[in-house]
C-alpha positions in Angstrom: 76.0 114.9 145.6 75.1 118.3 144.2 78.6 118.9 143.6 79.7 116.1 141.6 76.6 116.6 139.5 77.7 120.4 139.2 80.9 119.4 138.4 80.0 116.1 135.4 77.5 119.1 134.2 80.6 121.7 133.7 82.9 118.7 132.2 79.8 118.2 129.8 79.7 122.1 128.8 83.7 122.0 128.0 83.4 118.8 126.3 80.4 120.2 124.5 82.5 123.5 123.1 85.4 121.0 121.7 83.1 118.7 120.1 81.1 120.9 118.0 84.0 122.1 115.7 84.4 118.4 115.1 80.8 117.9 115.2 80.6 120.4 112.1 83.6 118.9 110.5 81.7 115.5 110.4 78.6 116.7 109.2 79.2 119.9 106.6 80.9 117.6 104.0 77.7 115.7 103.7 75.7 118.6 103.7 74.6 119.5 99.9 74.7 123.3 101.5 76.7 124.2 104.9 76.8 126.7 106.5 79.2 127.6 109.3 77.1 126.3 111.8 76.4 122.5 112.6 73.4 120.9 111.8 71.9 117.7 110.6 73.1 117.4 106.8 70.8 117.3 104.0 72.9 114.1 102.6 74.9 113.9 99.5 77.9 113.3 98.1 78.2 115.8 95.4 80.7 117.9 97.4 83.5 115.0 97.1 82.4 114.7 93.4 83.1 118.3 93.2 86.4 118.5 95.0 87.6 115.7 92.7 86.9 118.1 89.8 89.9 120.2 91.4 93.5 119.2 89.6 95.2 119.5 92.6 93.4 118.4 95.8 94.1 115.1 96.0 97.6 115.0 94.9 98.2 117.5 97.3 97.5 115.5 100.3 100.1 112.7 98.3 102.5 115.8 98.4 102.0 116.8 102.3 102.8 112.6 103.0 106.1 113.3 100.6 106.8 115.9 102.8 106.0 114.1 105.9 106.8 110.9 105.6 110.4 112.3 104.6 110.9 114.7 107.5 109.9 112.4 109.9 112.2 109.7 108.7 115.3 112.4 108.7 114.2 114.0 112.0 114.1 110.4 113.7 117.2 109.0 112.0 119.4 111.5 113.3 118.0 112.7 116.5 118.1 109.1 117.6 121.8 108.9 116.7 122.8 112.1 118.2 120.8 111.6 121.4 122.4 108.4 121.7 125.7 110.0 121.4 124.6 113.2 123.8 123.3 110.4 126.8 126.5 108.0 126.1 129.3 110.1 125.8 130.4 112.6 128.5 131.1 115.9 126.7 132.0 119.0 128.6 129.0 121.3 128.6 127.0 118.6 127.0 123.9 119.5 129.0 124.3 123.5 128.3 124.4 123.0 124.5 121.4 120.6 124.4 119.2 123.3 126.4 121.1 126.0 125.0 119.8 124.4 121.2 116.6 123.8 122.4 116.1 127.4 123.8 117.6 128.8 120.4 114.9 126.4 118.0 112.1 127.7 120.6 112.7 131.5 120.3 114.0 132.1 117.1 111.2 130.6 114.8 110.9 129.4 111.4 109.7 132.5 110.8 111.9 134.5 111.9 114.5 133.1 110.2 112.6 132.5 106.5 114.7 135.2 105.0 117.9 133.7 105.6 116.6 130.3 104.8 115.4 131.6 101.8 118.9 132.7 100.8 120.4 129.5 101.3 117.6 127.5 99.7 118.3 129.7 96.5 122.0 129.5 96.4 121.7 125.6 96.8 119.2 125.5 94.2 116.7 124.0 96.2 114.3 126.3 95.5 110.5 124.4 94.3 112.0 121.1 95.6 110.5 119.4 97.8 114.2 118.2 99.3 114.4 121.5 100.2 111.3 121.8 102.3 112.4 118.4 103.6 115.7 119.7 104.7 114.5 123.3 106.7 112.2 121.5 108.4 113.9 119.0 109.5 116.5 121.2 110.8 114.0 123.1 112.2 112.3 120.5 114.3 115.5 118.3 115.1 116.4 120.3 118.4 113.9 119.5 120.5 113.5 115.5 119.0 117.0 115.5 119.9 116.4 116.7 123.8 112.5 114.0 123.5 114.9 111.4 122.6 117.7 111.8 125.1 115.3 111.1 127.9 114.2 107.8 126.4 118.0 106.6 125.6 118.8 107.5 129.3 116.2 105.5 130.5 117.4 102.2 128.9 120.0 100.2 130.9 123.9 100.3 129.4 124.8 96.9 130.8 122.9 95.4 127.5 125.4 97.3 125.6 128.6 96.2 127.4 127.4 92.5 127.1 127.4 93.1 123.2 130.3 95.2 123.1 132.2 91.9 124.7 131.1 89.8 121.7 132.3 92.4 119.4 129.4 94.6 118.2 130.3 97.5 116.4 128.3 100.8 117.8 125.9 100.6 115.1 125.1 97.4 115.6 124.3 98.1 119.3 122.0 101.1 118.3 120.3 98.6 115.3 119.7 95.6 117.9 119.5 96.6 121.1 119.1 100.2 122.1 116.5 101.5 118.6 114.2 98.0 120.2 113.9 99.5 124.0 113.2 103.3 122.6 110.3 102.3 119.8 108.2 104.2 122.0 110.3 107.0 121.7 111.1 106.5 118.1 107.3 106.8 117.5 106.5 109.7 119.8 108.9 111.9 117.7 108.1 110.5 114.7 104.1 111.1 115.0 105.3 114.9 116.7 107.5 115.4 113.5 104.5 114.6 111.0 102.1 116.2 112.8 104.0 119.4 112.5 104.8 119.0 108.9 101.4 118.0 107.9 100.1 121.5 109.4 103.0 123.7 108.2 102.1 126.1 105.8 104.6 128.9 105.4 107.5 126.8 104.1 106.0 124.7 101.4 103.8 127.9 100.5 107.4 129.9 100.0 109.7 127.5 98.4 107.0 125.4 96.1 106.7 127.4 93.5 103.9 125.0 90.8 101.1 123.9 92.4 101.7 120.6 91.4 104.2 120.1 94.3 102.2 122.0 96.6 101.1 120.5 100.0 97.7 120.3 101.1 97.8 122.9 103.6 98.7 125.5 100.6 95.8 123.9 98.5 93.3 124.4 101.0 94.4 127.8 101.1 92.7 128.1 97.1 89.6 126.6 98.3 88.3 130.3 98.5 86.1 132.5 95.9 87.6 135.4 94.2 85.6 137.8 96.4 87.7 135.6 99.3 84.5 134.1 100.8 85.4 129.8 101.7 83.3 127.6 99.3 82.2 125.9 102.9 80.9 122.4 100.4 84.7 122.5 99.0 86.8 123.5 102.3 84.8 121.3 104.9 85.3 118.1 102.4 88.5 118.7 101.9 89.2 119.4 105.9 88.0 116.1 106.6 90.2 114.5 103.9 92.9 116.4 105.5 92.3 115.5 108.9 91.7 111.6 108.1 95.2 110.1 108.1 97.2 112.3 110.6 94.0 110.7 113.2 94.3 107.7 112.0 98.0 107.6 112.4 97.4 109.1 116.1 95.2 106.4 117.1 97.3 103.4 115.3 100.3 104.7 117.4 98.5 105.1 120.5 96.9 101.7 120.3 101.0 100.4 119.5 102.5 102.3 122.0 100.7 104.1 124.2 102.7 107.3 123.9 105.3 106.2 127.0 107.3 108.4 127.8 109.9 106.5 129.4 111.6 103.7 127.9 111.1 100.3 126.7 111.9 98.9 130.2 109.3 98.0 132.1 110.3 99.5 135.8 
């Protein structure tokens, strides 16, 4: 008995540590002065009156869902198609080139390889476009959707796909219809992966966005400092919890969906 009390104490000390950066992010945009401890708010709402004052916070977070909502939809598109392709089609070294990619996207990181991307985003002309930030980090993060997605597309059963291959569907059709309905899980794994990561990424957008009218929120929250480079805590923990809002919401409304499966839509 004494141990499983020990032991629900210790889960309540960890569980404690998490939950008060989250406590303070709940309660300093209510305060009318935080601090960078948390503590029961003095309420008001003059710190969201204030941060609408600012030109560019709220358009920002409608940039960073540009940004996201566009990678993700890239990122998903193709890695379904060529993970379909990678657990259909028997390729020589097939297996060694997926891994091999995968290795290569996980040691040499974005940046790493900003200079060079840099480069090719200038000659293209892509340079304060937002296609442009689209497009790196897409490429950037399609390696490993590609090797999340294989696993799901290995998992769903082929004989569906001979019985509509006899009735003359074309391949695309059998990817619209039958096998894209069995790996939704799949589909929305990556998907909530690929926005998560844009929605945090800071070093791209903050390189190739050049007017801060384009500019994501993760570069905006970046201004939310004095000249003297203290944060304006009423400014940056309002903003934080704007920031934080729809990336958890889209977490949960997944999760509740799906469940985060990681295995197919079959049920074995």
């Amino acid at each position: 008995m004494l141990a499983q009390v020990g032991r629900y104490t210790f889960l309540c000390l960890v569980l404690g540590f998490f939950a008060l950066p989250l406590l303070w992010l709940a309660t300093a945009p209510f305060d009318d002065t935080p601090t960078v401890t948390a503590s029961l708010p003095r309420f008001t709402l003059d710190n969201f009156r204030a941060l609408l004052d600012n030109p560019y916070a709220l358009s920002s977070l409608l940039n960073s869902v540009y940004l996201a909502a566009g990678t993700a939809l890239l990122v998903v598109t193709f890695a379904a198609l060529a993970a379909y392709a990678l657990s259909r089609v028997r390729v020589p070294g097939r297996d060694a080139l997926l891994y091999g990619l995968l290795l290569l996207s996980s040691i040499v990181t974005g940046t790493a390889t900003m200079v060079p991307l840099f480069e090719l985003a200038f000659r293209l002309n892509l340079i304060d476009s937002r296609l442009g930030v689209i497009l790196i980090l897409s490429g950037g993060l399609l390696p490993a959707a590609i090797f999340i997605l294989k696993d799901f597309m290995d998992s769903t059963p082929t004989s569906y796909e001979e019985s509509a291959r006899v009735f003359g569907a074309s391949p695309l059709q059998i990817m619209r219809h039958i096998v894209v309905p069995l790996v939704r899980p799949g589909l929305a794994t990556v998907g909530v992966w690929a926005v998560a990561n844009v929605w945090g990424n800071f070093l791209v957008p903050f390189l190739l966005l050049r007017g801060p009218d384009k500019a994501p929120a993760a570069v905006i929250m970046y201004t939310l400092y004095t000249e003297g480079g203290q944060a304006d805590l009423r400014l940056l923990s309002t903003f934080s919890l704007l920031y934080s809002l729809p990336v958890a919401l889209m977490f949960v409304f997944v999760s509740s969906r799906y469940g985060f499966r990681f295995h197919g839509g079959i049920k074995r």
